[in-house]
N, C-alpha and C positions, 0 to 999 in steps of 0.2 A: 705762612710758608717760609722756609728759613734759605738756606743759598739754595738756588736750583739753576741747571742748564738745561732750556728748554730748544728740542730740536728736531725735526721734521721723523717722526718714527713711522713716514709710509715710505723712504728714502731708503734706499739697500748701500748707499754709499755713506748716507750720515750713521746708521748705524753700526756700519761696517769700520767709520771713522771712531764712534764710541767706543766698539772695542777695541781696537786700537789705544784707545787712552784708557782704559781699565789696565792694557797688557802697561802701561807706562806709569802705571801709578798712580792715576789719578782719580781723587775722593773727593767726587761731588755728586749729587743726588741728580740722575740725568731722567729727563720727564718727558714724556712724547706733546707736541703741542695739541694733538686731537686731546688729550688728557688735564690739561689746565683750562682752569676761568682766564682767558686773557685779561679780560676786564681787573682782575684781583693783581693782577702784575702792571696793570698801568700802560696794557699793550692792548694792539688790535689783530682781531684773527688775521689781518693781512702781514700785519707788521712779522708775526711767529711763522708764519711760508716763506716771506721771503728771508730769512736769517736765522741762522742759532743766537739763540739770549741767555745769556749768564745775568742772573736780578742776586744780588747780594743782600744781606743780613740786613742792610739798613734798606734796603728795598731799589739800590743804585741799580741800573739796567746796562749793560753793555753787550751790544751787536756785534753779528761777525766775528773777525779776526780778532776783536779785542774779547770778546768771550770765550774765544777757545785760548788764549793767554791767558785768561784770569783762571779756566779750567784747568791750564794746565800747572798753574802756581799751587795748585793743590794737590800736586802729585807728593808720594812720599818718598820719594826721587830726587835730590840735589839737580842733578843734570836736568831734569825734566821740569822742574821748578826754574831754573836759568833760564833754559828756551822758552819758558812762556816769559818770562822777564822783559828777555830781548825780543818776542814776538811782538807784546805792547809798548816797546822801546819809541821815541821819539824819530830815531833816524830810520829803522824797522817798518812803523807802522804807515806811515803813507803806500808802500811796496807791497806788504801785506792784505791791507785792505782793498788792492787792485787785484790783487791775487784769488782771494775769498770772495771777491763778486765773479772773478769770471767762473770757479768751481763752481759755487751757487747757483750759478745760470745754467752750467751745461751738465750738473750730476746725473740727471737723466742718461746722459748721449756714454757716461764712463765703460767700459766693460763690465759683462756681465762676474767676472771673477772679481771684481770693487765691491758687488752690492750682493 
């Protein structure tokens, strides 16, 4: 399996977040986690519920906000290529990653026009 972002496709909001990065440009092969061998990625069915996983070419795994940064470096977008830059930026990402745990938690509870 070559890059893939693997992300909850029983979620009307993570899906609704993929298109969203289709409309922004972004070329990455997006996988529902009911659909992978966790085990083949180096993950556990638990670990792909609770987070989106961006797993790279050389098989590198990145969670969260730092996978939807790596997704987003592959838009064919300048601008949208930036923002994932500064999404897994250094002074960024400790902010971000408190960010994307607390959507994670509560995508359930978003309106019904999110999902």
């Amino acid at each position: 399996m070559g890059v893939v972002l693997v992300y909850d496709g029983d979620c009307g909001f993570c899906r609704r977040s993929l298109g969203w990065g289709r409309r922004l440009g972004v070329r990455v092969e997006a996988v529902p986690a009911s659909a992978v061998d966790p085990g083949a990625l180096g993950l556990t069915r638990e670990q792909l519920a609770e987070a989106v996983w961006y797993v790279d070419e050389a098989g590198v795994r990145h969670r969260g906000h730092a996978a939807i940064a790596r997704a987003l470096r592959t838009s064919r977008w300048l601008p949208v290529r930036l923002a994932g830059r500064v999404l897994g930026s250094r002074p960024v990402s400790p902010l971000a990653s408190r960010a994307y745990a607390w959507v994670a938690t509560h995508r359930g509870r978003f309106p019904s026009w999110l999902g």
